[in-house]
MIDOBA-74980 format. One record per residue (C-alpha): x, y, z. Coordinates in steps of 0.5 Angstrom, whole numbers, padded with zeros to 4 digits, always signed. Example, Ala and Ser with C-alpha at 12.3 -4.5 7.8 and 13.67 -1.06 7.14 Angstrom:
BEGIN
+0025-0009+0016+0027-0002+0014
This chain:
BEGIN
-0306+0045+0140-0309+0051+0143-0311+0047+0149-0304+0044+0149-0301+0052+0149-0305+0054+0154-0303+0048+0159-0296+0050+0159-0297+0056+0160-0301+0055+0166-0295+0049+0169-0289+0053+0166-0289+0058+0172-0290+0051+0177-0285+0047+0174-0280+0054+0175-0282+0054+0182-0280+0046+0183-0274+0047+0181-0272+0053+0185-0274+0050+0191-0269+0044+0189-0268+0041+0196-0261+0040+0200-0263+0032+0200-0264+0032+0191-0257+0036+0190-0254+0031+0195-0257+0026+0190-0256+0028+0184-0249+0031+0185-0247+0024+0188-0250+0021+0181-0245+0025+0177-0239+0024+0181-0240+0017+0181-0241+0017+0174-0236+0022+0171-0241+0027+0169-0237+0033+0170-0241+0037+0165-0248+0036+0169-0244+0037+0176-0241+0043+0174-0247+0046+0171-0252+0044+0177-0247+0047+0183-0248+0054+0179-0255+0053+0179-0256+0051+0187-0250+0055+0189-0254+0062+0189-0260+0058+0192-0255+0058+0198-0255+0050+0198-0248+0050+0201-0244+0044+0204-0237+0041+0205-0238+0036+0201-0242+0039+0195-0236+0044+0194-0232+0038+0194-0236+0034+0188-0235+0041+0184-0228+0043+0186-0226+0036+0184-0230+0036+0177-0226+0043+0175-0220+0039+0177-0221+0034+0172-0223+0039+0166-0217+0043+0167-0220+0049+0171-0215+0050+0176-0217+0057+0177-0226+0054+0178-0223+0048+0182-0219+0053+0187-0225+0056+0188-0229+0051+0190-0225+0048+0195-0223+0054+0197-0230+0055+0199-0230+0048+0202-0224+0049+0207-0228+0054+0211-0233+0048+0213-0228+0045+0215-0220+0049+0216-0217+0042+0217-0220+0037+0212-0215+0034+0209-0217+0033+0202-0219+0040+0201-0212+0041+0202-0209+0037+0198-0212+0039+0192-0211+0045+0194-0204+0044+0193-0205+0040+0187-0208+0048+0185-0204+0052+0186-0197+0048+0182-0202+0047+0176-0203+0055+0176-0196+0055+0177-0196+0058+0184-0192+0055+0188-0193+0060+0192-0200+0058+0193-0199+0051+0194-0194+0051+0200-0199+0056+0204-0204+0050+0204-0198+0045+0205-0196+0047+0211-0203+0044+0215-0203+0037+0211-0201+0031+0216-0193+0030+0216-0195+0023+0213-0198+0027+0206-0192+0032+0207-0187+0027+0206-0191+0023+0200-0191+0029+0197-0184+0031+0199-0185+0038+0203-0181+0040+0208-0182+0047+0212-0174+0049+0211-0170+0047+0206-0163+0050+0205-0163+0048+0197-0169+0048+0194-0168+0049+0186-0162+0050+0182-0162+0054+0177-0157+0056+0171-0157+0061+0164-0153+0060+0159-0155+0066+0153-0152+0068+0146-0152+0075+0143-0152+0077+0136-0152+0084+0132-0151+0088+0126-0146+0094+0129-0139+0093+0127-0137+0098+0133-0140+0092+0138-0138+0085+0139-0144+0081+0140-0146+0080+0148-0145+0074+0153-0149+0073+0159-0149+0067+0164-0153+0067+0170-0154+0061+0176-0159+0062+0182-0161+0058+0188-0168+0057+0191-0168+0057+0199-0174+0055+0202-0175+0059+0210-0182+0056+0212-0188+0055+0208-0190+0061+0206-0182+0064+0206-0177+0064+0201-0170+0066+0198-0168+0067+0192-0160+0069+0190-0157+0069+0183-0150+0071+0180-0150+0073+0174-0144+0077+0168-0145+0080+0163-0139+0083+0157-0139+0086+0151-0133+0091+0148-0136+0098+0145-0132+0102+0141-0126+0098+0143-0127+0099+0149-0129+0092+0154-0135+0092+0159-0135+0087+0164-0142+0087+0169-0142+0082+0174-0148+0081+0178-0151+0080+0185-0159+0079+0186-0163+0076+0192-0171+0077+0193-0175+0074+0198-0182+0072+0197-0188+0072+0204-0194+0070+0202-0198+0073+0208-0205+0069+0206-0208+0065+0201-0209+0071+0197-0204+0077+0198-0196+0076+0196-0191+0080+0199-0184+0081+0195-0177+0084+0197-0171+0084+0192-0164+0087+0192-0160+0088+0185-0152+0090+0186-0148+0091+0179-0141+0093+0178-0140+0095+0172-0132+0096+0170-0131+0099+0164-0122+0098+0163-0120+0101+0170-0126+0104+0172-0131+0101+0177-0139+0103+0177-0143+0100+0181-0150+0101+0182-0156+0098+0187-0164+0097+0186-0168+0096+0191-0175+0092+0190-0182+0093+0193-0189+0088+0190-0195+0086+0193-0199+0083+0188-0207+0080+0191-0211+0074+0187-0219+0076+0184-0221+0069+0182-0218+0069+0175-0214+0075+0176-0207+0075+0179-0206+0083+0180-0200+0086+0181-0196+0092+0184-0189+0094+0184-0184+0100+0185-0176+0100+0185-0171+0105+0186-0164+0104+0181-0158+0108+0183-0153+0110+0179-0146+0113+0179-0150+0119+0173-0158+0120+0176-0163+0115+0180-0168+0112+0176-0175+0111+0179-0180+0105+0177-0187+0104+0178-0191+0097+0175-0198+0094+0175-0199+0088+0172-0205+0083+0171-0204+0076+0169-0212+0072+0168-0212+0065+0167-0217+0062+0161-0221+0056+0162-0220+0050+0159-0214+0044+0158-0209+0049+0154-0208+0053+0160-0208+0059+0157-0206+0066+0160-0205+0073+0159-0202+0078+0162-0200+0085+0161-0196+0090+0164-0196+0098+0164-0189+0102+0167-0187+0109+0169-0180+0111+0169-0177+0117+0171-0170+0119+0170-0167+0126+0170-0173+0129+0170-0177+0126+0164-0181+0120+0164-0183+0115+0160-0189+0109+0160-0187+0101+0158-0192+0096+0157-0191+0089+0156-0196+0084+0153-0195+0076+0153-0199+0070+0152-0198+0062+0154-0201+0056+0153-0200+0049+0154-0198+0045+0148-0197+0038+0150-0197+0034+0155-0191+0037+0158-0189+0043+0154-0191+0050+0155-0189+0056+0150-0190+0063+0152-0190+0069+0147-0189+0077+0148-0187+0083+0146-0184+0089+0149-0185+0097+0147-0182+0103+0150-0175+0105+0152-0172+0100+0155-0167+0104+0158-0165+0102+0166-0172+0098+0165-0172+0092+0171-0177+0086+0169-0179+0080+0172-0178+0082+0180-0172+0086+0178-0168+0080+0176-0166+0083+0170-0164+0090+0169-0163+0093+0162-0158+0098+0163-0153+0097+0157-0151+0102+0154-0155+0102+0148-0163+0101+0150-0167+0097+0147-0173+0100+0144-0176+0094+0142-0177+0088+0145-0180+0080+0141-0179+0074+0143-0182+0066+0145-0181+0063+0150-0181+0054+0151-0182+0052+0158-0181+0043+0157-0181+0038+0164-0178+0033+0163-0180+0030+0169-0182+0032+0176-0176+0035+0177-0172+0038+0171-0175+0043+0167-0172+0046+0160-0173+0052+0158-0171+0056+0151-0172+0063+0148-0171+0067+0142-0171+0074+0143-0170+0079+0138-0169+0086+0140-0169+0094+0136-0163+0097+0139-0161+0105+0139-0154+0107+0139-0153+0109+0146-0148+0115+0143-0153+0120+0144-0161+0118+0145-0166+0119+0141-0162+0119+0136-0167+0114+0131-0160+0110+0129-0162+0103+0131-0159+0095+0129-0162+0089+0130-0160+0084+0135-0161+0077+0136-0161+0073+0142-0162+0065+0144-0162+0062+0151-0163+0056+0154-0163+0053+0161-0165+0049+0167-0168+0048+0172-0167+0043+0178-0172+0042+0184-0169+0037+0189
């Protein structure tokens, strides 16, 4: 027995040894194995063991990349072929999959950027084009709720297009009407909204966004204009953002700084979270919003996100400043759901339930609130 102690620990360190010194020639086999065979546990395992040791090639950030794929880790998967690419900035595959990448993490964005160097006879099987005057369609339909005997319950409606300028540029315009009669008094809220997106590599994101609102209220007019600046940068798991606005009103201008981190998770639900932390500064006072949801896959082809909103949400913009909340009474508390269902590879349907904590707007801060709740549904239609 004590014989036997005594020889492993004398070979132990040499078995060490030999696996550190794995060879280019035993990874290519052994990685290949498990490929053919679908062994993508032990694939992905091996690749976090010979990749430190700097054995690197083309084909074996393949082999790992493809094996992340099929387990549903598209943020691993589009690293590896990331790394892959640098051997070879025009291998065909490697940017396939890139492609197929970034629409799995909801990038598509990201997909275009590696699209426009497939050959044309891949961009027409995938049905990609540089230009495209009409991209997406989309349309928003949204029925309020409350408690307040001196409002009547809301309407909203919204259509948008998508506008792809290039591969790495695109336009997005929305109209959108807001109504609601306060106190007797009848509030129509048209509105214009554009935002230009420049992915200027893989990794960083320029955005740009013009917001005008005309708020009539009987015979008066009161328009208001935003403008919108993003940047946001990709660290693996990470999605980093950060933004600034600027809304001017016809009373004060209201100033808006935001960051935001969104981390995809591991795993065939797909889930993600992300946070996000504002300031607003509006006639000489401040005040900080933060915002917390979380999604997953739940079938096949419907996804649900849920989230929560706290803070003062008075002329407080969101989602790329496409929507700003500027009624005149704020919300001060925000929860809702979100269900995401593709219905195929064209149509997807979406509808929320939102319920909001309202403050009468007669006088801030006056801790008199009433609940209101809200249910929409839309559409969107990629051609």
């Amino acid at each position: 027995m004590y014989k036997c102690l005594i020889l492993a620990f004398l070979f132990f360190p040499l078995l060490v040894k030999s696996q550190e010194n794995i060879t280019f020639q035993q990874v290519d086999s052994l990685t290949y194995q498990y490929f053919i065979k679908g062994n993508w546990k032990e694939l992905i395992n091996l690749s976090k063991r010979y990749e430190p040791m700097g054995i690197q090639s083309k084909v074996l950030f393949q082999r790992a990349g493809y094996a992340y794929f099929v387990t549903a880790d598209y943020t691993m998967a589009r690293e590896q072929y990331e790394k892959a690419l640098k051997f070879d900035l025009g291998d065909q595959v490697t940017l396939e999959y890139l492609y197929y990448c970034g629409l799995n993490l909801g990038s598509q964005e990201s997909a275009r950027y590696y699209a426009q160097n497939l050959f044309p006879e891949t961009q027409k099987r995938l049905e990609i084009a540089s230009f495209k005057a009409v991209d997406e369609l989309d349309a928003e339909l949204n029925y309020k709720s409350n408690d307040a005997t001196t409002r009547s319950d809301p309407s909203y409606y919204r259509v948008g297009i998508k506008t792809q300028l290039g591969y790495r540029l695109s336009l997005y315009q929305s109209v959108s009407y807001y109504g609601q009669t306060i106190d007797g008094s009848r509030t129509k809220q048209p509105e214009y909204f554009a935002l230009l997106k420049w992915k200027v590599t893989p990794k960083i994101q320029l955005k740009g966004a013009f917001h005008g609102i005309n708020t009539k209220i009987l015979s008066y007019s009161y328009p208001a204009y935003l403008g919108f600046l993003g940047v946001s940068t990709q660290i693996k798991r990470f999605n980093l953002e950060g933004n600034v606005s600027v809304l001017s009103l016809d009373t004060a201008t209201v100033q808006q700084f935001g960051i935001q981190a969104t981390v995809n998770l591991p795993g065939k639900s797909g889930v993600y979270l992300t946070s996000g932390l504002t300031g607003i500064a509006e006639n000489g006072t401040s005040r900080a919003v933060f915002s917390q949801s979380v999604g997953l896959k739940c079938l096949k082809n419907l996804w649900a996100e849920g989230n929560v909103t706290l803070g003062n949400l008075n002329n407080y913009n969101n989602l790329n400043a496409l929507y700003v909340y500027n009624a005149y009474d704020p919300t001060v508390f925000r929860t809702g759901m979100t269900l995401f269902y593709l219905l195929n590879k064209h149509i997807a349907l979406i509808g929320n339930f939102t319920y909001d904590q309202k403050e009468f707007g007669n006088n801030l801060n006056n801790n008199q609130y009433y609940n209101q709740l809200s249910l929409s549904g839309g559409i969107k239609w990629k051609l």
